[in-house]
N, CA and C atoms as a LAMMPS dump frame, in Angstrom:
ITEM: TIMESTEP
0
ITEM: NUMBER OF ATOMS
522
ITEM: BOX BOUNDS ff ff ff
-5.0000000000000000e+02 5.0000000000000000e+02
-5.0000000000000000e+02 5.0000000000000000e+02
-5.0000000000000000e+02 5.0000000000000000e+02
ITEM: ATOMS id mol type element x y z
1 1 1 N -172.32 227.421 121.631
2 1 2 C -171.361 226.807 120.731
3 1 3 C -170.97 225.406 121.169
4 2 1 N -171.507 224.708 122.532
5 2 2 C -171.67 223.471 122.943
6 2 3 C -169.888 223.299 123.157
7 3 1 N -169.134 222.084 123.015
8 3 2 C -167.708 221.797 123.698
9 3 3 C -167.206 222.156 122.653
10 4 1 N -165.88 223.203 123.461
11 4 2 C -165.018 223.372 122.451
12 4 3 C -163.524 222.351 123.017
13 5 1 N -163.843 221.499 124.157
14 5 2 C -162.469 221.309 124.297
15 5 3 C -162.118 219.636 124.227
16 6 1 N -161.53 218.981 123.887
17 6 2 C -161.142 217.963 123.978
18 6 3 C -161.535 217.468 125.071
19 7 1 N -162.251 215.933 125.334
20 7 2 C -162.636 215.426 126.519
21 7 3 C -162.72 213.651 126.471
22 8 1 N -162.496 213.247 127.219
23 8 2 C -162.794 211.697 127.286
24 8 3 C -162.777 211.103 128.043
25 9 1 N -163.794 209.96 127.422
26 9 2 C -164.681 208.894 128.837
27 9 3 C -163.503 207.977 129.241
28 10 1 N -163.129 207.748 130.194
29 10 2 C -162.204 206.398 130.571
30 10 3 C -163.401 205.282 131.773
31 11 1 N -163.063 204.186 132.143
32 11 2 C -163.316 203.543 132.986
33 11 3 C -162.4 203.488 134.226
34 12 1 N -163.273 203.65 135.353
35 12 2 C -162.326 204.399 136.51
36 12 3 C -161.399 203.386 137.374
37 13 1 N -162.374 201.925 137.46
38 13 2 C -161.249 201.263 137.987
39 13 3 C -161.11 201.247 139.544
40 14 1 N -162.401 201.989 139.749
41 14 2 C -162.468 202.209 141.678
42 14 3 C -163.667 202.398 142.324
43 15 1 N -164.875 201.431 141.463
44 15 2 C -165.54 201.531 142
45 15 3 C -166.897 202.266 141.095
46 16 1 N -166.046 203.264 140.96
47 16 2 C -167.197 204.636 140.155
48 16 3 C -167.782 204.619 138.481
49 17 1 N -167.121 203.338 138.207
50 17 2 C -167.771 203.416 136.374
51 17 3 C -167.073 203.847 135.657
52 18 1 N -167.595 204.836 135.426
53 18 2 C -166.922 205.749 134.144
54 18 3 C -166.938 207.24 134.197
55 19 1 N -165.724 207.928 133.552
56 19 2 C -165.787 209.162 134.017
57 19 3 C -165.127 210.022 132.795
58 20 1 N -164.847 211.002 133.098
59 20 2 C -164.209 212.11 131.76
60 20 3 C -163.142 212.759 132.436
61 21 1 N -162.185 212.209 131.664
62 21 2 C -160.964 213.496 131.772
63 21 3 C -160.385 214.15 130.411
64 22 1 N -159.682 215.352 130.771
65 22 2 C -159.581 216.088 129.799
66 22 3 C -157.985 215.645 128.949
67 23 1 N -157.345 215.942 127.909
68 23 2 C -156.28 215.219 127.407
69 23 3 C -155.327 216.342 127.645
70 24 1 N -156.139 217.787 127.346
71 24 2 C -155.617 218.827 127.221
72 24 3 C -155.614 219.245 128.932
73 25 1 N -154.396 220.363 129.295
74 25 2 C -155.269 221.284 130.726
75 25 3 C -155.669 222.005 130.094
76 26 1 N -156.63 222.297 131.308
77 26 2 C -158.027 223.444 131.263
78 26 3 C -157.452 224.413 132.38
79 27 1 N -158.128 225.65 131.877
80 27 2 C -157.551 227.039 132.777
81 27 3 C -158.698 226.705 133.326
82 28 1 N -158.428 227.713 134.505
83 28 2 C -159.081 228.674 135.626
84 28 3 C -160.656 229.348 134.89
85 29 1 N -161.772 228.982 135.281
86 29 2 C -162.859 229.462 135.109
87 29 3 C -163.209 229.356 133.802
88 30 1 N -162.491 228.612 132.943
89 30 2 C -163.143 228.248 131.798
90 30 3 C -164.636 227.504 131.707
91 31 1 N -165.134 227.584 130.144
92 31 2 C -166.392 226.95 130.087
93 31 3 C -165.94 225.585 129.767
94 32 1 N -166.776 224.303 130.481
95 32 2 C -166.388 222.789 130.073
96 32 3 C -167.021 222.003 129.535
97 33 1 N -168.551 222.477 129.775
98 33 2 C -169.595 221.636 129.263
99 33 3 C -170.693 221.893 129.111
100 34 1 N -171.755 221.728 129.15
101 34 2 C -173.597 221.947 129.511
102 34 3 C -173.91 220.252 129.582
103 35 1 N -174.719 220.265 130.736
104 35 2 C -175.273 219.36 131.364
105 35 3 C -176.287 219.381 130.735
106 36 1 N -176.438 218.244 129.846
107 36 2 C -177.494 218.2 128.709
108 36 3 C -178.579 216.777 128.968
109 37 1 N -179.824 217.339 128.651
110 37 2 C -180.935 215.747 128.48
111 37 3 C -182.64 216.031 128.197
112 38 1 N -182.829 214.84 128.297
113 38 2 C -184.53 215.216 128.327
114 38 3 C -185.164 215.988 129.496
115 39 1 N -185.81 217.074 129.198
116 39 2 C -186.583 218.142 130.106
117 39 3 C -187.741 217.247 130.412
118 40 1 N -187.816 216.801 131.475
119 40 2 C -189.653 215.918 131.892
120 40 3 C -189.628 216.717 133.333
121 41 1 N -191.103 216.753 133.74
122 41 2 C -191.551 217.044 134.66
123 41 3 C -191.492 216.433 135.978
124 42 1 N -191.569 216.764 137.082
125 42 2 C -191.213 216.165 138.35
126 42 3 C -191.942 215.33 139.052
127 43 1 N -193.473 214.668 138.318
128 43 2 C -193.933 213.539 138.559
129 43 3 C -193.255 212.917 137.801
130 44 1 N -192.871 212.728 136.204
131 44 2 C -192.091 211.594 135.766
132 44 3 C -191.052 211.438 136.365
133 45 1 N -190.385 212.255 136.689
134 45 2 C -188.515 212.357 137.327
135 45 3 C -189.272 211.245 138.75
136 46 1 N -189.948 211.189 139.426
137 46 2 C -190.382 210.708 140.395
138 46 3 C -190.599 209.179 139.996
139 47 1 N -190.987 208.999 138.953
140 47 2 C -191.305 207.748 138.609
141 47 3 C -190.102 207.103 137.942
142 48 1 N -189.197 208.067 137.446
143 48 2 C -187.813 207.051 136.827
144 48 3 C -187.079 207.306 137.963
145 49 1 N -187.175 208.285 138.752
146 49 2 C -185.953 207.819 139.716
147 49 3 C -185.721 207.031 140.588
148 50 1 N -187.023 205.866 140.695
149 50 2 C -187.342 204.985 141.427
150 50 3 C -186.976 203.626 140.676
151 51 1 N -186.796 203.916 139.316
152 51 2 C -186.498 202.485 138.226
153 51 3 C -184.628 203.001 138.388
154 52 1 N -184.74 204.214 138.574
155 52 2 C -182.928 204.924 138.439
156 52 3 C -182.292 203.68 139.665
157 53 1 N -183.318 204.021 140.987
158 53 2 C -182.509 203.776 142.127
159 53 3 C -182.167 202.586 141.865
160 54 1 N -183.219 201.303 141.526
161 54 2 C -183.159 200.101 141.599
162 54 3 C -181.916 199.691 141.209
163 55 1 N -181.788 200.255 139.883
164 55 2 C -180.146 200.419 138.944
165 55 3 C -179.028 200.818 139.738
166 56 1 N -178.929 201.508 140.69
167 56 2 C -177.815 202.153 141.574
168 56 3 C -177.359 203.261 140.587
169 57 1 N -177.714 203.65 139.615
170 57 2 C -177.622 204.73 139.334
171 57 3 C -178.019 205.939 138.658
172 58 1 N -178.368 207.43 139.327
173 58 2 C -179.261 208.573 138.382
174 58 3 C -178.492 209.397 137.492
175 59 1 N -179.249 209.771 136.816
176 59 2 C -178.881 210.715 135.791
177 59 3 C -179.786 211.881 135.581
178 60 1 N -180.645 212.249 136.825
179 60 2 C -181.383 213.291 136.949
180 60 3 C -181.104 214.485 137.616
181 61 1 N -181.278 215.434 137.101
182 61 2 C -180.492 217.134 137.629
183 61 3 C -182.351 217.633 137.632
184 62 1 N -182.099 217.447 139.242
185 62 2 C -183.52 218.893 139.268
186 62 3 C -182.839 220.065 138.931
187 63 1 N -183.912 221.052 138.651
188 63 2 C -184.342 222.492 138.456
189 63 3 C -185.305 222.864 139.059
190 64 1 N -185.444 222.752 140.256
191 64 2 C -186.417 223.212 141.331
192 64 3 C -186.241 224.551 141.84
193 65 1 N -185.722 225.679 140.398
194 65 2 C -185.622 226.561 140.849
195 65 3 C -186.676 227.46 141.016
196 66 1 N -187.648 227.098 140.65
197 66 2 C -188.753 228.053 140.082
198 66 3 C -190.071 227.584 141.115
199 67 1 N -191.433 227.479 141.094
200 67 2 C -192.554 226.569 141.464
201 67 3 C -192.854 225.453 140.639
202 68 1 N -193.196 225.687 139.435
203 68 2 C -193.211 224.462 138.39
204 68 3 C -191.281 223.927 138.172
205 69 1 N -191.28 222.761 138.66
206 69 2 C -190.6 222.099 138.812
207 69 3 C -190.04 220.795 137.569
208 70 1 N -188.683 221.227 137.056
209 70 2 C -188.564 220.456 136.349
210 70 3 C -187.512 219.311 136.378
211 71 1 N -187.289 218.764 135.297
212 71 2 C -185.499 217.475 136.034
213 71 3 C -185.284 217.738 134.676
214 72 1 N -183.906 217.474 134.057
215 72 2 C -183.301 216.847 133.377
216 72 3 C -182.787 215.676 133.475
217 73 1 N -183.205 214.897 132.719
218 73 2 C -183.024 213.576 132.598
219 73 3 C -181.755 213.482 131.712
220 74 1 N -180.63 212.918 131.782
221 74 2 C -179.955 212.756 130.781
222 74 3 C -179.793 210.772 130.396
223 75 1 N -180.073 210.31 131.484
224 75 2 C -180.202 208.75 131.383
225 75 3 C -180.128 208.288 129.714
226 76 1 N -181.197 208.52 128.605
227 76 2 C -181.51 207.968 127.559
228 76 3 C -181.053 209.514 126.775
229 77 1 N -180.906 210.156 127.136
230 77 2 C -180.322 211.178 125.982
231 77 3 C -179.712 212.897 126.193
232 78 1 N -178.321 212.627 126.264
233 78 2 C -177.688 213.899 126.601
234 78 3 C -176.245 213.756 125.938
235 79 1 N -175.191 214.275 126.89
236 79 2 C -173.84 214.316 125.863
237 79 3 C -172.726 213.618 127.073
238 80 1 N -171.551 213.702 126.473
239 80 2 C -170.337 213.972 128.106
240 80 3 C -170.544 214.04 129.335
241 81 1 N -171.375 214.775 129.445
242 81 2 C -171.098 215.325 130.794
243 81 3 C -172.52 214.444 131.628
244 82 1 N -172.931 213.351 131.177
245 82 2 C -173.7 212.434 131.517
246 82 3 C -172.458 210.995 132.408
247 83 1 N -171.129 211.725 132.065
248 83 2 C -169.937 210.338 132.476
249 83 3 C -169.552 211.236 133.776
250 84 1 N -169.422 212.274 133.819
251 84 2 C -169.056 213.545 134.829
252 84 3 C -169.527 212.831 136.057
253 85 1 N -168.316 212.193 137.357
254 85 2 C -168.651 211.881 138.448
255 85 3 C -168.433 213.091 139.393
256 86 1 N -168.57 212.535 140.233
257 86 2 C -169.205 213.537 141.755
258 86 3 C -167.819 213.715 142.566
259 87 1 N -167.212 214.172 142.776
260 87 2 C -166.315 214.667 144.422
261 87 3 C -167.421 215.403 144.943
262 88 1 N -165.976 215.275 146.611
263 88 2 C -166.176 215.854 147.459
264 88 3 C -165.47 217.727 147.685
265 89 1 N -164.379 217.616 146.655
266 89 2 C -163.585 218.436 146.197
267 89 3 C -163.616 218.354 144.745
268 90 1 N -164.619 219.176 144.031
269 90 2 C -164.652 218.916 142.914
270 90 3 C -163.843 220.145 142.083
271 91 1 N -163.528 219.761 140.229
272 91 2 C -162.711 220.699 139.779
273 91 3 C -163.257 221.518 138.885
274 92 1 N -164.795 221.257 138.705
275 92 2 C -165.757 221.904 138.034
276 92 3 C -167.102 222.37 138.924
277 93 1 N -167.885 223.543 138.624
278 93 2 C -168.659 224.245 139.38
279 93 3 C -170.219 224.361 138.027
280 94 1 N -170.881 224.182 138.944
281 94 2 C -172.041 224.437 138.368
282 94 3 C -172.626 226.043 138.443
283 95 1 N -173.193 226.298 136.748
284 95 2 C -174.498 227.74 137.338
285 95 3 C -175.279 227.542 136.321
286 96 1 N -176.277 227.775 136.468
287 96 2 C -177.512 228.215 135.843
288 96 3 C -177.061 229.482 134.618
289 97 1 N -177.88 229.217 133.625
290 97 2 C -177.408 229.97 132.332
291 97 3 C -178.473 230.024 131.816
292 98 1 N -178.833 231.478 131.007
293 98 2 C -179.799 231.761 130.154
294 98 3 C -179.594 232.207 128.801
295 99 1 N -179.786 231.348 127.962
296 99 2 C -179.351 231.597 126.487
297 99 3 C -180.264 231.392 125.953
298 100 1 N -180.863 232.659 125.193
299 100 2 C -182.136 233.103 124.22
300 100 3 C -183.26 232.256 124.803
301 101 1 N -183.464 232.51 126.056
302 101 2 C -184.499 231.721 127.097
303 101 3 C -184.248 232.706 128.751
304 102 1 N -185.735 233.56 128.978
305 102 2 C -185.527 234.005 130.185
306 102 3 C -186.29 233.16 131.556
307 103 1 N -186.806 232.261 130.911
308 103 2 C -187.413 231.535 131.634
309 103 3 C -186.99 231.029 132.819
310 104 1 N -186.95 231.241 134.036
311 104 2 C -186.269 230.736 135.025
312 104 3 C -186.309 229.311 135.48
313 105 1 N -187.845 228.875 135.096
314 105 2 C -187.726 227.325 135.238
315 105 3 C -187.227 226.68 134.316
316 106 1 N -185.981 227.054 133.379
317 106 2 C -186.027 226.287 132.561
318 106 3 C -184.225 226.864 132.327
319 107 1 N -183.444 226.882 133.302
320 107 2 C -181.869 227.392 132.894
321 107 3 C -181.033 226.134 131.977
322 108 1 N -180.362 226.754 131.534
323 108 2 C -179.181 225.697 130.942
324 108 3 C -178.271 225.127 132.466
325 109 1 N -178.051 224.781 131.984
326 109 2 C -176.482 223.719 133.785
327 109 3 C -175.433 223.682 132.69
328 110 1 N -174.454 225.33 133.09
329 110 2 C -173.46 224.653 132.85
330 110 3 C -172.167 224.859 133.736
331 111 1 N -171.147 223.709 133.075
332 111 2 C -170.127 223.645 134.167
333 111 3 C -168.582 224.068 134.143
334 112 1 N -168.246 225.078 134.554
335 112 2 C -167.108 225.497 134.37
336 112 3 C -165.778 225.187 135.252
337 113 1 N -164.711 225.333 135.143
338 113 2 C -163.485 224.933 135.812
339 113 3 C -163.504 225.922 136.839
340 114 1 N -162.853 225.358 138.272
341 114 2 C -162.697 226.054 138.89
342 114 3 C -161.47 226.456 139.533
343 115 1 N -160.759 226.219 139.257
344 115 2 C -159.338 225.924 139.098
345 115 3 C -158.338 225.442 137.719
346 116 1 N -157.353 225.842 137.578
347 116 2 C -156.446 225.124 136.568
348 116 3 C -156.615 223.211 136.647
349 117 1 N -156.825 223.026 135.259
350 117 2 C -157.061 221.573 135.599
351 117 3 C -155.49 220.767 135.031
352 118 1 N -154.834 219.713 135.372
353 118 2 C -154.151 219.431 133.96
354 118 3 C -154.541 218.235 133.634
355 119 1 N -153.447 218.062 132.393
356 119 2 C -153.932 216.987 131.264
357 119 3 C -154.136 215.892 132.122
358 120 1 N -155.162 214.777 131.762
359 120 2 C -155.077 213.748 131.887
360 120 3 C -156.096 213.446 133.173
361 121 1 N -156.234 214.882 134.129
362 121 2 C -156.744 214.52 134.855
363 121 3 C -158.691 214.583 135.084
364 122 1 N -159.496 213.426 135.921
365 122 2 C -160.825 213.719 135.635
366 122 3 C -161.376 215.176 136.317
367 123 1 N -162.484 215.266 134.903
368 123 2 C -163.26 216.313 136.005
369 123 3 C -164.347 215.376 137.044
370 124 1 N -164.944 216.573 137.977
371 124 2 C -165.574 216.327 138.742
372 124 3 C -166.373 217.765 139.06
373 125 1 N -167.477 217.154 139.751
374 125 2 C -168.681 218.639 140.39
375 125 3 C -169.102 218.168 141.152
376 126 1 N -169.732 218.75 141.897
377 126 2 C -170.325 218.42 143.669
378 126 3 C -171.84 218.146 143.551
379 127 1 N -172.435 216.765 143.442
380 127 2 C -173.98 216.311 143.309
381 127 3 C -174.301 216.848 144.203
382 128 1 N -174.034 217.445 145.65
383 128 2 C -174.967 218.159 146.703
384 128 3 C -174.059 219.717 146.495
385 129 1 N -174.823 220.544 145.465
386 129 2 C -173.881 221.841 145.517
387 129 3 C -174.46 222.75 146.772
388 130 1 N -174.112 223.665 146.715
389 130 2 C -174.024 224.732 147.601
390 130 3 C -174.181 226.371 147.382
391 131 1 N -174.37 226.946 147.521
392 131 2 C -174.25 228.598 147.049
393 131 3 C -172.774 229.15 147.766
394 132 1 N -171.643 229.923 147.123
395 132 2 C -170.872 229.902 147.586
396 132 3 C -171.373 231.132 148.625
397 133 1 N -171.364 231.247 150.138
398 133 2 C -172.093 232.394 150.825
399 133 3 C -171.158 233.612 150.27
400 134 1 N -169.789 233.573 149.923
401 134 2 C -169.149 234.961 149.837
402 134 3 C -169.551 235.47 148.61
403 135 1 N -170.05 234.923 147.873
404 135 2 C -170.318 235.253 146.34
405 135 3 C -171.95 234.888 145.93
406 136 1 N -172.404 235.081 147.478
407 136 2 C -174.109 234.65 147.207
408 136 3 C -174.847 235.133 146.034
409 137 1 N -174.278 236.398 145.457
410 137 2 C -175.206 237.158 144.821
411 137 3 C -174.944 237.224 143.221
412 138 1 N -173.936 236 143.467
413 138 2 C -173.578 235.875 141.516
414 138 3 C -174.617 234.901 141.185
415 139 1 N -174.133 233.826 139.957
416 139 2 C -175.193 233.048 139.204
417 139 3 C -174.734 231.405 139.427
418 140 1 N -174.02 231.707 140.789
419 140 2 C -173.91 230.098 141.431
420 140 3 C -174.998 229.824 141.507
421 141 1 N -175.577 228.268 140.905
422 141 2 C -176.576 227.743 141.456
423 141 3 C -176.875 227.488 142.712
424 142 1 N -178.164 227.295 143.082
425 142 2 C -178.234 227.459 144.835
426 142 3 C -178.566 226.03 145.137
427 143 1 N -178.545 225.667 146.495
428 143 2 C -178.82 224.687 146.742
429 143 3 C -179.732 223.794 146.57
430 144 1 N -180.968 224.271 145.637
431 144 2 C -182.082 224.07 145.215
432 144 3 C -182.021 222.734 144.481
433 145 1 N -181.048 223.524 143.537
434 145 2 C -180.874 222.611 142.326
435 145 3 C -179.851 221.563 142.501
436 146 1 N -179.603 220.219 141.873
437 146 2 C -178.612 219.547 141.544
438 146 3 C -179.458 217.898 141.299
439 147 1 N -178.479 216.883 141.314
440 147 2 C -178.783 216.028 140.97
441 147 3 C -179.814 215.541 142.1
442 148 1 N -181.421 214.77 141.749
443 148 2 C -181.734 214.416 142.705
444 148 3 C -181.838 213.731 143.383
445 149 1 N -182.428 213.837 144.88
446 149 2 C -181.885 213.529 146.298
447 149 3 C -180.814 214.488 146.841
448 150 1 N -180.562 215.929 146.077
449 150 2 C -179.889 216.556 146.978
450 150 3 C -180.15 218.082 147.9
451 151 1 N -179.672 218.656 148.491
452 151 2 C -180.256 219.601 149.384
453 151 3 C -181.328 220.42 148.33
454 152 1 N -182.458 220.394 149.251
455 152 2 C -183.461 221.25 148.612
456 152 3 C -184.418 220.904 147.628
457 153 1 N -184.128 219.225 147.658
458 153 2 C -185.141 218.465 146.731
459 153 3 C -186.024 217.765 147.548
460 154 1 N -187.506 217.595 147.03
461 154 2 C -188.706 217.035 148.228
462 154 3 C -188.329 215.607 147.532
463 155 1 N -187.358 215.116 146.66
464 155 2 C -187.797 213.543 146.926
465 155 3 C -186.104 212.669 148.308
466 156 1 N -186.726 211.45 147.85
467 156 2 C -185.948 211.017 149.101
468 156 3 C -185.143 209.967 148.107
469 157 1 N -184.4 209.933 148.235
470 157 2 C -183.191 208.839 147.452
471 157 3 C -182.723 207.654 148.042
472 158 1 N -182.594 206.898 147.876
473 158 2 C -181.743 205.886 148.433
474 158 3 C -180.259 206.348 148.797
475 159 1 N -179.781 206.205 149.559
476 159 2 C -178.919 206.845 150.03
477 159 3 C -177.413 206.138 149.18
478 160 1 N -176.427 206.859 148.548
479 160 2 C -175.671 206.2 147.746
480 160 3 C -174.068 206.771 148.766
481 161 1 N -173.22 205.49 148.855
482 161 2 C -171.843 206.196 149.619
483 161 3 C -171.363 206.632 148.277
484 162 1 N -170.535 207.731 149.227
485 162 2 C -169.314 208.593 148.252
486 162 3 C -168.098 207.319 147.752
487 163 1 N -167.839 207.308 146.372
488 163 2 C -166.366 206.986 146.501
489 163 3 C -165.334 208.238 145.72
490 164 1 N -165.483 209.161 146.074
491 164 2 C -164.991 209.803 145.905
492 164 3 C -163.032 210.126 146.259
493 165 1 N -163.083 209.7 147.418
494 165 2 C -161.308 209.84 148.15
495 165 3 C -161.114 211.081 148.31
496 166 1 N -162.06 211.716 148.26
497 166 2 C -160.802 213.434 148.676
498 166 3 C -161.109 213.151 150.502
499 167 1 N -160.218 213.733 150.931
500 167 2 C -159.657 214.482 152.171
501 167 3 C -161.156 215.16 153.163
502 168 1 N -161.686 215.325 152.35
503 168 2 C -163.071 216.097 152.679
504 168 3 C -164.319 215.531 152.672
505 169 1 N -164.129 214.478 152.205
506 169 2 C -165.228 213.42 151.534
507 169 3 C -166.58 213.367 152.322
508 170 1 N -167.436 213.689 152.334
509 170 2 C -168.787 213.109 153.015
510 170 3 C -169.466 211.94 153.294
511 171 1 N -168.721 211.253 152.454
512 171 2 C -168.989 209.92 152.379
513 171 3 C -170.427 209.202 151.853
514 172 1 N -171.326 209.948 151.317
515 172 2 C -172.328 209.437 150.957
516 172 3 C -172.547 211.081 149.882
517 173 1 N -173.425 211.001 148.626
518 173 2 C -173.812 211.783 148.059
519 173 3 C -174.429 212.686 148.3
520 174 1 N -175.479 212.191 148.746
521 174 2 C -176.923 212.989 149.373
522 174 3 C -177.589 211.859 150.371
C-alpha cells in the first residue's frame, strides 16, 4: 500500500543535504517506507558507484543476500526514502520483505520505526546495519545487505566521514 504517513524533505543545514522528517509522530514499530529504485546487477552497481563516489554521494542498497547479487539503485529513480540520511543511532530499522515474490535475491527494504518518533523530527537508519544478535532469528536484515561499501559487501568505497552527531557516532559510514 506504499506510504501511508505524512513525510518531508527539508535541507539539513549541517553538512548532510537533505533529509526527511515526519510532521506527524510515528509510533513504535510502525511501517515508514520501502526503500525503492532501479534493480541492476552488481557489475553495473560497480560501475555507477564509481561515477556515485566521484559525486560524494550513493544511492545504492546491495542485496547480496543471495549468490546472484543485486543493488538497488535509487540515484535516477525511487521515492522518499532516497532523502533518508544515515545515524549512528538511528530511528528507523531496516528488513527484508517478501510481497507476492519468494525470491530471496530479490526482497523489498523496508523501514520501520524503532522507537516512538515525534513530530518534526528526522528519520534516520544505520548505512552499516547489523543483525540484532538477541533477535538473530527474526527478518532483521543481516549484515550482508545495506548501502554499498558496507559490512559484507566485496566492493571498496571511498571512505565517507559520519556527520551524523549522536553520542555513538563512528565517525565514518563504512
Amino acid at each position: 500500500r506504499g506510504i501511508q504517513l505524512d513525510l518531508c524533505i527539508f535541507r539539513t543545514g549541517d553538512g548532510r543535504g537533505w533529509g526527511v522528517r515526519t510532521p506527524r509522530a510515528i509510533r513504535r514499530n510502525s511501517f515508514v517506507m520501502e526503500y525503492v529504485g532501479e534493480i541492476i546487477t552488481w557489475e553495473e552497481a560497480e560501475r555507477r558507484g564509481k561515477v556515485y563516489d566521484r559525486q560524494g554521494a550513493t544511492y545504492l542498497f546491495d542485496l547480496d543476500y543471495a549468490e546472484d547479487v543485486y543493488t538497488v539503485d535509487a540515484a535516477r529513480y525511487g521515492n522518499i526514502s532516497h532523502f533518508v540520511n544515515h545515524s549512528c543511532e538511528p530511528n528507523l530499522q531496516v528488513y527484508n520483505v517478501f510481497i507476492n515474490n519468494l525470491d530471496e535475491r530479490l526482497p523489498r527494504i523496508a523501514l520501520f520505526s524503532t522507537r516512538s518518533i515525534k513530530a518534526g523530527e528526522e528519520l534516520t537508519f544505520d548505512y552499516h546495519m547489523h543483525v540484532d544478535p538477541i533477535n538473530a532469528e527474526s527478518s532483521l536484515i543481516d549484515s550482508k545487505i545495506g548501502l554499498s561499501g558496507g559490512s559484507g559487501s566485496p566492493r571498496k568505497r571511498t571512505r565517507i566521514e559520519c556527520k551524523c552527531g549522536a553520542e555513538t557516532c563512528r565517525k565514518y559510514l563504512f
